[in-house]
N, C-alpha and C positions, 0 to 999 in steps of 0.2 A: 067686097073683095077688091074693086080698083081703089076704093078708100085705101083700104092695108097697103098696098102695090105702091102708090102715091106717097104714102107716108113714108114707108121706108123708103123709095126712091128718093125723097126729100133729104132721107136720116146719112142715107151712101154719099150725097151731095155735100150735105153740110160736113159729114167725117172727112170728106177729101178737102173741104177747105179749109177746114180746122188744120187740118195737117201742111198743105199748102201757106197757111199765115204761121203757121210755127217754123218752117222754115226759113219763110223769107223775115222771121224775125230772128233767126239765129244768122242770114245773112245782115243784117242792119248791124245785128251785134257784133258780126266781125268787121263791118264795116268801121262802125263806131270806133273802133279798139285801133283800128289801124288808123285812124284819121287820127287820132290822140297820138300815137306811135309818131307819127310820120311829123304831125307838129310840134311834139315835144322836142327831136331831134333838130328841125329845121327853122322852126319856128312859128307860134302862129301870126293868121291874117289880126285886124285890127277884129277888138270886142263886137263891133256893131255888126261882124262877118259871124266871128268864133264863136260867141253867147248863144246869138239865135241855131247857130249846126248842131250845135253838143245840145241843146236842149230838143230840135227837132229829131235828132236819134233818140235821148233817152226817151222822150213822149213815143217816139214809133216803135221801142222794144218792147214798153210797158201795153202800147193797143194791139201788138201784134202778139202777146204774149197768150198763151190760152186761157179761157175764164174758167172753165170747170163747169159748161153751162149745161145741161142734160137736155134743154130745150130742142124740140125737136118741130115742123110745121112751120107756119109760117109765123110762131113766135124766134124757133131758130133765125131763120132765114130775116127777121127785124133785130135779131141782136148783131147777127154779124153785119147789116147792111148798116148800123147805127155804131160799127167799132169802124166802118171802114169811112163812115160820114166825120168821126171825130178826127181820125187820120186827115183826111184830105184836109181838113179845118186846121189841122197842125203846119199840116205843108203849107196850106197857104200863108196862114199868120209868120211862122217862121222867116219862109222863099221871098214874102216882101221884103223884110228886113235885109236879109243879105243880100238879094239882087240888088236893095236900092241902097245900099250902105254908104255911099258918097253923098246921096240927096238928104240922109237920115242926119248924117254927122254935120251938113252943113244949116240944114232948116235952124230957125232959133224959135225957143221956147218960148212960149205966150203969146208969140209977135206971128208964125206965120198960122193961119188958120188949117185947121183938119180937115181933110179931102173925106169923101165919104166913102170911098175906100178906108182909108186908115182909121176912120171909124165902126166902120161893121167888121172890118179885120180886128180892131181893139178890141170890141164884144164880141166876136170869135173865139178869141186868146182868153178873155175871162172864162167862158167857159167851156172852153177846154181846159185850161187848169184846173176850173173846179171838179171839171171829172176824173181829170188825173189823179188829184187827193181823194177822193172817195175811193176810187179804187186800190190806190198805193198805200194811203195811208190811213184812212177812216174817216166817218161822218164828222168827227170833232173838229178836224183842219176846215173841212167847206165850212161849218156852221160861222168859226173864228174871221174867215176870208168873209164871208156874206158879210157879217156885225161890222167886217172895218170898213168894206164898203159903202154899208147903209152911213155910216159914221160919218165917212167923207163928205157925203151927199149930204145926211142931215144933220149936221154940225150944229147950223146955226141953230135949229131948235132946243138944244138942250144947254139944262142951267149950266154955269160957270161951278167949276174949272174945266171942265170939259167942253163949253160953248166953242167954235171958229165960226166962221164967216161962211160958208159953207163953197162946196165945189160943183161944178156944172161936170154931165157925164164927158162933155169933150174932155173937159178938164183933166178928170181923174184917165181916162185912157193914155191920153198924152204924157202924165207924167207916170204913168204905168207900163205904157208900151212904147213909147217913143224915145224913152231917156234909158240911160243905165243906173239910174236911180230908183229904179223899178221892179217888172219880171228881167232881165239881164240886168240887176244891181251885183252889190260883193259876192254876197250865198253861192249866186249861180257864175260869175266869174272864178270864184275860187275853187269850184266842182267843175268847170271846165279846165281852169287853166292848171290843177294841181291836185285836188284830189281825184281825178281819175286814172290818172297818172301811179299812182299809188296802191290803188286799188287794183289794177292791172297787175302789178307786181306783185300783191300776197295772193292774187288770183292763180298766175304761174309758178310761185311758191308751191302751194295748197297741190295744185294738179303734178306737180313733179314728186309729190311724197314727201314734202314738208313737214306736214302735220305727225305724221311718222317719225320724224327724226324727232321733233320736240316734245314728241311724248316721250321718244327713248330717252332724251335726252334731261328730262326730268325725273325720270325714274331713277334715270341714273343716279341723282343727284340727291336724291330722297326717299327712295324705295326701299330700304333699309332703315329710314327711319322709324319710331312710335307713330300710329297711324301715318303711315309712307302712302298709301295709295290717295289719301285729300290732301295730303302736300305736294303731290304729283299733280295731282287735279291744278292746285293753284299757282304750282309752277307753268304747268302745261298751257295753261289758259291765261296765262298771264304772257308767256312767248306768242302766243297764236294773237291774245289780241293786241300788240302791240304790230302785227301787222297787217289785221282786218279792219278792226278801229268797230266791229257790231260785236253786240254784245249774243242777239239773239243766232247770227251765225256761229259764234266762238260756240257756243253752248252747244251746239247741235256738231261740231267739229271735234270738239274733244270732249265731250261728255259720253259720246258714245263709244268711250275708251273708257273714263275716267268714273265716271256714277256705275256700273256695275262692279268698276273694280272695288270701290267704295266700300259698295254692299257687301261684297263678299267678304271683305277684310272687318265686318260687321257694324259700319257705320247703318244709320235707321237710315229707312228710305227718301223720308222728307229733306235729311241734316247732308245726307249727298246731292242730295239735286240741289240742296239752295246754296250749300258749297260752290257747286259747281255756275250757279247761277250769279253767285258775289265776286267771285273770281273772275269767271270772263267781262264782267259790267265792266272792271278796272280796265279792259281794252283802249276804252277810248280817253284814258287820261294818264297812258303809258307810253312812253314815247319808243321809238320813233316815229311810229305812225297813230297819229291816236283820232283818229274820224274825222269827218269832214269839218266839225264844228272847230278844232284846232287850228286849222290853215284859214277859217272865215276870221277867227280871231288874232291871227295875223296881220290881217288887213286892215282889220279894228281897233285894232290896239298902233300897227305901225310900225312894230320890231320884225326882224328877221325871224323865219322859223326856229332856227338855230336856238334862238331867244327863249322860242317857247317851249322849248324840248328840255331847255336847262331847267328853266319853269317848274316841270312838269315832275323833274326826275326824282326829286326827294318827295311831294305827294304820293306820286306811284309807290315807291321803296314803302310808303309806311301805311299805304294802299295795302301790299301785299304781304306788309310785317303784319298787320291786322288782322286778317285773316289766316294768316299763317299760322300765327298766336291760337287763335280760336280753335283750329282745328285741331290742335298739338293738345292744348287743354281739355280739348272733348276724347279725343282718344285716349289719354290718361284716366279720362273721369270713367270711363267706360272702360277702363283695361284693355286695351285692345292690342294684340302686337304684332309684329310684323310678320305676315305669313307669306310673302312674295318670295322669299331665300333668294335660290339660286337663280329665279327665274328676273332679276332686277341685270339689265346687260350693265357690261361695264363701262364705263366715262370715257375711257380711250379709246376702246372700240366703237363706243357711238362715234365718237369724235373723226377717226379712223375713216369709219364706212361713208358717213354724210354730213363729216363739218364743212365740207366746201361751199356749200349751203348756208351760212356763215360768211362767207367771202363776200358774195354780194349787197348783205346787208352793211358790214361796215366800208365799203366803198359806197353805199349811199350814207352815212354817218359821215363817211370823211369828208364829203361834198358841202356835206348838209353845213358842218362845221367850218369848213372853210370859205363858208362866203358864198358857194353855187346857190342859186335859185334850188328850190325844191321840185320843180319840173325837171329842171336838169338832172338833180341826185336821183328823182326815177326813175328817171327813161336811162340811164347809164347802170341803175343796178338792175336793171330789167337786161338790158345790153350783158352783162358781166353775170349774171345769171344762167343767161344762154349761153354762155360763150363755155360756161363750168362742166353743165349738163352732158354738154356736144363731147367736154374733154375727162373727166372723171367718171361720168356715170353711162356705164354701155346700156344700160336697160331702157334710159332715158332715150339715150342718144338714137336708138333702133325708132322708137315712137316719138319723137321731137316736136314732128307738126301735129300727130295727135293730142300732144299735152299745149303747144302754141294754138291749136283750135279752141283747143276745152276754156282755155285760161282766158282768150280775147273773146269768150260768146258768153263766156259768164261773168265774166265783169261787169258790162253793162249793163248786166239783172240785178247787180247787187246796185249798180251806181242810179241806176233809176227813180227808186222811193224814194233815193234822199235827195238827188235832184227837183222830184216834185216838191220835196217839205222844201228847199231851198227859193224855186220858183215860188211857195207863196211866199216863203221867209220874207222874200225882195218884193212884193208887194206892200207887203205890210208895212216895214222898214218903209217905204215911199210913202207910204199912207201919214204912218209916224211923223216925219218929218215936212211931208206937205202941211198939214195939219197944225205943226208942233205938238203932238202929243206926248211924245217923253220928255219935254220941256216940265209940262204940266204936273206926265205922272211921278219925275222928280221931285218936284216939290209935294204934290198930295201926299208922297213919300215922308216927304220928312218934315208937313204938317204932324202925317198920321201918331209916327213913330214919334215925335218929339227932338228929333235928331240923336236919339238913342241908340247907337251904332248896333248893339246885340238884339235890339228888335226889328230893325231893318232888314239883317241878317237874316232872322228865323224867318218874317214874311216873305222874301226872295227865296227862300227853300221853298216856302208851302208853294208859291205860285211858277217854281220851277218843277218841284214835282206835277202838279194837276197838269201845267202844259204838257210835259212831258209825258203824260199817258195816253193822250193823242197824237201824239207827232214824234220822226224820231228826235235827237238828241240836238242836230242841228240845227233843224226848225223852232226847237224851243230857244236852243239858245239863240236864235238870231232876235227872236221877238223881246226877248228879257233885256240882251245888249243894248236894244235900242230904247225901250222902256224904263230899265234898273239901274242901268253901268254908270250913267250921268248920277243918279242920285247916292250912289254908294262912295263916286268919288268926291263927290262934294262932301260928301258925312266925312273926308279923311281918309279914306281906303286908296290904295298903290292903285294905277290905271289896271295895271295885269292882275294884281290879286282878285280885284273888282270883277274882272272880264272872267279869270281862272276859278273864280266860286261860284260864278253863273254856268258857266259849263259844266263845274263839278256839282254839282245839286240835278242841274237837268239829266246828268246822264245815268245819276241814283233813281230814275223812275224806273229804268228797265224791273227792279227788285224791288219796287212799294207797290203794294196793294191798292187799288183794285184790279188796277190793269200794270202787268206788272211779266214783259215780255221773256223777258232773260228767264225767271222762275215759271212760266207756262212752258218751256222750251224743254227746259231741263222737266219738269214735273211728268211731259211727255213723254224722256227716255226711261225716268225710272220708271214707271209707272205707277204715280202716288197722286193724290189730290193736289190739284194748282192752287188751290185758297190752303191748305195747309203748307205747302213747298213756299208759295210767295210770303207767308205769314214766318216760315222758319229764315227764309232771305234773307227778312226784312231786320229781323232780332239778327242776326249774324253779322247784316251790313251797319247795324246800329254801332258799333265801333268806326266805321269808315264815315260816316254822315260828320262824325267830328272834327277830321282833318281841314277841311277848309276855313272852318272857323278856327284852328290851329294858324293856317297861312294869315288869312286877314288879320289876324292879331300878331302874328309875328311873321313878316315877311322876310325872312330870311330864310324861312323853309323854300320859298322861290327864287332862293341863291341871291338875293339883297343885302351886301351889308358884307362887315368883312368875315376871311373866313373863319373865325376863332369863333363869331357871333353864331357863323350858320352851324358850326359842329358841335356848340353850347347847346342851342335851340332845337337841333337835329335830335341831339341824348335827351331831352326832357320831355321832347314828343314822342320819342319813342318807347319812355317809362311812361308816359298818359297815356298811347295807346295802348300798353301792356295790360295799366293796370283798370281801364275801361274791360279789354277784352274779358278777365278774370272777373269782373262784376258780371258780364253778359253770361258767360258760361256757367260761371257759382262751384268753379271747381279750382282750388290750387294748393299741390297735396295732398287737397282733403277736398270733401262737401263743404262748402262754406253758407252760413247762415244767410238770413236776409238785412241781419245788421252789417256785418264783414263784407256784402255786396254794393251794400250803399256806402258803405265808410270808404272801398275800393271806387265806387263813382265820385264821390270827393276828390278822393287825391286826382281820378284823373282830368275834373273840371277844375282843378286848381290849375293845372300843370298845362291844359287850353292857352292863356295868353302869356307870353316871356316875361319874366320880371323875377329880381331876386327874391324877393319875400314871398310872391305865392307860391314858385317853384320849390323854393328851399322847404315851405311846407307839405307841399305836393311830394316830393319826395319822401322827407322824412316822415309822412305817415303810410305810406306806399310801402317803405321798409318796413317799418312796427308794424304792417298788417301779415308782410309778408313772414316774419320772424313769428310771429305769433303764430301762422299759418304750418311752418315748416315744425317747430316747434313740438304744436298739437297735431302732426300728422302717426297717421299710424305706424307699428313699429317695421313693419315690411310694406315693400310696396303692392306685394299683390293684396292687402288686404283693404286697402283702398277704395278700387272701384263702384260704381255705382250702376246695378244692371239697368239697361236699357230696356226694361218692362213697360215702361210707357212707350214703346213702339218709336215714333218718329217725333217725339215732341223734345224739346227744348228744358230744362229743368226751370 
């Protein structure tokens, strides 16, 4: 009996803490939010200040956050004392750095020795990071971190190309914790200085009924069309992630609008959720805001964002013509028509009720365009936001600070994972470069390949995808930018197409299988199998996997070159994409064979690189497929369709 008494009085203790640490991580959070606030407007302190603050909050939102532990006794009571042991390990490692920011910045590298403080604080910092990524992101990030570590250390034992001279543990601390070449390198500078900043802002979107407006506001726009409700879907998710920049929030934001509507307008269960799961991945290679990895490649590359938004904008457009396509083809194949009528609102009226919503964003456009830092276009459309809210929207206006709480304590949950994948990014990155490892894996590169540019190519996918399934989008790409980017521009590739195909491949893992986050998300709402949902994705995003290799071979899809060239290039990619999509689906007019599907993967591998001769052919048998197609289609259209008796598969 005092056994039971004990235990539950241990179970009331730990429930009061548990509640106690979620709060005071919901105060960190709004902490965090306002310190970004206050120094995007004012300005921030010098990196060796600002790096280590923004990474000591996100580490303290993610240990104060709840684990879900059921543990009760004195194994509770060693979980929470080992989440508050890793806390104080944070503050300390961090508190040195910025108290001592003037001793940091003036010490010189290799020359003055490591105190032994800076030492146990450096293997502090290591592992507390490594526990950050287990937690945030999975066993696959520590495994990667451990391997480059031991790498640095044991260098020297291994054969050439990969032998160096090996490093001493002061060594690798120092250039890991003492320099901004490190854990505070670019990754984590540019997720303090800018992408939080941002994230803040689709946060105060989202909670003011955002997500609302851009559904209405899709539907508007296509709700009336031939399968209207998954061109809603891919509109909708295409607005949302252009200001979230995650794939697997976009899906859980408006999927749970958009995948039931789906269903009912009679899409199969699998073909909505992976819809919905190909559409949102586009978030983060749509601009304005397209995820952290965007703003790291700013840095990387050395152009303005502005740069990489124009970048960005004709991939997106053919990102979401792809898809668009796909889904237009499947609702024909499957006759399906518009059952929404009356209940689709109208364009003016959306516009009417909550385009002011709207305002804010093209005053961070106009900013972004004109030259302002991308901190500043934030924090003024955040400013111009509120200022809407306060004067158009009374509903808002009554709950103001409740929607200003929601938006600054949830930002930092969202900015946290990818702050840890960023923190190892900048390790690794230092590791690389201490080393010379992407020197190396340059050339092993184009040993391997022969300097064969379209196999370079395909093994930078393979090894952006696998990264990609442990870590988010910006973690991989930090690691590939510093291992890949060097050898693909030496093969001939534009700096940014180089840099924009490594992003764009990494942030295609969310929809490949095995681990494949954006279709576990969505597979969650509809309620269907995540290995059949990520499997139908995967076939669906098989049209989008081809765009970059479209940009690398013809750079003018990244607004390169003059404009006659980019609007040549632009209509050729977008009859390749077309006529890829129609091979993926096996529907145009009619059912189409599996000869007519490959002779359609022809024309659109012709029509892959610029050039008059393959395009002119690429076309011309795209037409004769399509003539032939229209041709032999039946004499009505309802007699067409193809029932969807296979339930949720793919033809």
């Amino acid at each position: 009996m005092n056994r039971k008494s004990e235990t539950a009085g241990s179970g009331g203790a730990l429930a009061l803490y548990d509640r106690c640490a979620a709060g005071a991580g919901m105060l960190v959070a709004f902490a965090m939010s306002a310190y970004h606030v206050y120094t995007g407007f004012a300005g921030a302190p010098v990196g060796e200040v600002h790096y280590p603050l923004h990474l000591l909050f996100a580490f303290a939102v993610l240990f104060l956050s709840p684990r879900g532990t059921a543990a009760t006794g004195w194994r509770g009571i060693a979980a929470r004392g080992y989440d508050l042991a890793i806390l104080a390990l944070t503050v300390a490692g961090t508190g040195y750095l910025f108290l001592n920011a003037q001793y940091i910045t003036s010490r010189m590298l290799l020359v003055d020795p490591l105190t032994t403080t800076e030492t146990v604080l450096g293997l502090a910092m290591a592992f507390v990071v490594l526990e950050a990524a287990r937690r945030a992101v999975g066993l696959a990030l520590v495994l990667l971190l451990l391997a480059f570590l031991l790498y640095a250390y044991f260098g020297y034992l291994l054969p050439p190309p990969f032998w160096h001279r090996g490093y001493s543990v002061d060594s690798i601390i120092e250039y890991s914790y003492l320099t901004t070449e490190g854990l505070f390198g670019v990754p984590v500078a540019v997720m303090a200085a800018y992408v939080f900043h941002f994230v803040l802002f689709g946060a105060l979107l989202v909670a003011s009924g955002a997500g609302t407006f851009f559904t209405d506001f899709a539907r508007a726009l296509t709700g009336r069309a031939t399968g209207g409700p998954a061109k809603t879907a891919v509109v909708a998710s295409s607005l949302m992630g252009m200001l979230s920049g995650s794939s697997a929030a976009n899906v859980v934001t408006t999927g749970s609008f958009t995948i039931p509507a789906m269903r009912k307008a009679g899409y199969p269960g699998t073909f909505a959720a992976g819809v919905e799961a190909v559409a949102s991945s586009g978030g983060q290679i749509t601009p304005p805001i397209m995820g952290a990895a965007a703003f790291i490649m700013m840095e990387f590359v050395g152009v303005p964002y502005a740069d990489i938004m124009l970048a960005a904008a004709i991939p997106a457009f053919l990102y979401m013509l792809a898809v668009f396509v796909m889904v237009d083809l499947e609702a024909r194949r499957l006759g399906l028509s518009n059952i929404e009528g009356e209940a689709v609102p109208p364009l003016l009226g959306v516009l009417r009720q909550r385009g002011y919503l709207l305002v804010s964003i093209l005053v961070m456009l106009w900013l972004l365009i004109d030259g302002w830092t991308p901190t500043t276009a934030a924090v003024w459309a955040i400013a111009s936001l509120v200022a809407l809210l306060l004067i158009f929207d009374a509903e808002n206006r009554r709950r103001i600070l409740s929607v200003a709480w929601k938006a600054m304590t949830e930002a930092p949950g969202m900015v946290a994972p990818v702050t840890v994948a960023c923190a190892v990014g900048g390790i690794l990155v230092g590791i690389i470069g201490q080393t010379g490892l992407g020197l190396r894996m340059s050339a092993i590169i184009l040993d391997f390949s022969g300097g064969n540019l379209l196999l370079m190519l395909i093994l930078t996918t393979i090894m952006g995808i696998v990264l990609g399934m442990g870590m988010p989008t910006s973690g991989a790409y930090v690691i590939m930018a510093a291992l890949l980017a060097p050898g693909l521009v030496d093969a001939g590739v534009e700096l940014i197409a180089a840099h924009m195909f490594i992003m764009y491949v990494a942030s295609k893992s969310s929809i490949t299988p095995p681990v494949a986050i954006a279709s576990y998300a969505a597979a969650a709402i509809a309620g269907t199998d995540p290995w059949k949902t990520s499997l139908t994705a995967f076939r669906l995003g098989l049209s989008v996997f081809i765009i970059p290799y479209m940009f690398v071979y013809g750079p003018a899809l990244l607004a390169i070159g003059d404009p006659i060239e980019i609007v040549v290039t632009l209509i050729t990619a977008s009859i390749g994409i077309f006529a890829l999509s129609v091979s993926m689906i096996g529907w145009l007019a009619r059912p189409l064979g599996l000869v007519e599907r490959a002779l359609h993967l022809a024309a659109a591998l012709l029509l892959i690189k610029p050039g008059l001769e393959s395009d002119s052919v690429g076309i011309l048998l795209f037409g004769a497929l399509c003539a032939f197609a229209f041709l032999r289609r039946p004499r009505t259209a309802e007699a067409a369709p193809v029932p969807a008796q296979s339930g949720d598969q793919l033809p």
